[in-house]
C-alpha positions, -999 to +999 in steps of 0.1 A: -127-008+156-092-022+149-067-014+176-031-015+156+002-016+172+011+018+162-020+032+182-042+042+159-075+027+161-076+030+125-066+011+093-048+035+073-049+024+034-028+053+007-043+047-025-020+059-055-030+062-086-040+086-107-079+085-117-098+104-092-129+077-098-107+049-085-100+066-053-136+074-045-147+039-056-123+025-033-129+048-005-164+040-009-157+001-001-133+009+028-145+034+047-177+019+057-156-009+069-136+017+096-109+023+073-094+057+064-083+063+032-060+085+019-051+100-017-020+104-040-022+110-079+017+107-079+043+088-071+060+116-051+027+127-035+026+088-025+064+090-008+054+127+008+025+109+023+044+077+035+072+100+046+046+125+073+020+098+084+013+065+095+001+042+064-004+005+073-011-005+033+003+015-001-017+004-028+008+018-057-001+019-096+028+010-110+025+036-138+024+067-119+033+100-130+068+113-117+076+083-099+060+038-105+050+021-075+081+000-079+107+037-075+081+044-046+088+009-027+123+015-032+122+050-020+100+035+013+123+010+016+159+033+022+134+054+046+142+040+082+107+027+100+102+032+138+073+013+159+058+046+162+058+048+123+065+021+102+066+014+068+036+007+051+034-026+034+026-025-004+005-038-027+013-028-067-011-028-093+001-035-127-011-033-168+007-067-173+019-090-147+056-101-163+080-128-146+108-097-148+082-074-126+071-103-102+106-111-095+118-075-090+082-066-067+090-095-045+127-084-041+116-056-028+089-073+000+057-065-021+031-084-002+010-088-036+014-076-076-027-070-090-036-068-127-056-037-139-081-034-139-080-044-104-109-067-093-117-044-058-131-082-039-089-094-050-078-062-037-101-066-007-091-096+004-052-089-001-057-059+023-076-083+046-047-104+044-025-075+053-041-068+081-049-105+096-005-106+090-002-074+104-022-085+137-007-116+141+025-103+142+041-122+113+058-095+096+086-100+078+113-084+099+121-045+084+155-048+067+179-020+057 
C-alpha cells in the first residue's frame, strides 16, 4: 500500500463532477489499485470535502453546478494547509481547452487542464504523476 506523508496509507482522489456514471467508472479504475475515492456532484460539495478531510488529488469539472473547478481551486487555495492536512493538488477537466483557461489554471498551481471527455489512461497517468511528485517530495512549495 502507499505510505503518504500525511499518514494515511491511502491515496485519497475527490472526484467532482456531476454524472454519477463518471464517478463509478472512475472508482472502478482506482480502487482496485488501493485508492479511495470520494464523491462531489458540486462545486461546494467539492470545497466541503477538501475543507473536513485529507484529499491528495481534486479532479474538478470545470462546469460544476454552484461553483467551476477553477472558483473551487481558488477557494482551496485562500484555505491555509497544514502537514497534517494539506491541500489537495488539482487536476481540471474542461469542454474546451482555451489559451485564456490554461493560463488562468496554471496561475492558480493546477498540476494538469484534461479535455472532456476525459480519456481515464490521460487521467491515470496524470494522477500517477501526482503521486510519483508527491513522493518525491517535489511539491511546489504552498503559497498564500
Amino acid at each position: 500500500m502507499v505510505q503518504t506523508q500525511t499518514g494515511s496509507n491511502r491515496l485519497t482522489v475527490l472526484l467532482a463532477n456531476e454524472q454519477e456514471g463518471w464517478h463509478q467508472t472512475i472508482r472502478g479504475l482506482l480502487e482496485p489499485q488501493g485508492v479511495r475515492t470520494v464523491a462531489a456532484r458540486s462545486g461546494r460539495e467539492a470545497l466541503d470535502l477538501i475543507e473536513s478531510r485529507t484529499i491528495h488529488v481534486a479532479v474538478l469539472d470545470q462546469q460544476m453546478p454552484q461553483l467551476g473547478g477553477l472558483q473551487v481551486v481558488k477557494l482551496m487555495r485562500e484555505m491555509r494547509g497544514t502537514p497534517a492536512h494539506p491541500q489537495p493538488t488539482a487536476i481540471l477537466l474542461a469542454n474546451q481547452l482555451t489559451n485564456n483557461l490554461l493560463h488562468e489554471a496554471l496561475g492558480m498551481h493546477v498540476f494538469t487542464v484534461l479535455t472532456k471527455p476525459v480519456d481515464f489512461n490521460l487521467l491515470l497517468d496524470s494522477i500517477a504523476r501526482v503521486l510519483k511528485r508527491y513522493h518525491e517530495s517535489k511539491w511546489p512549495a504552498n503559497e498564500g
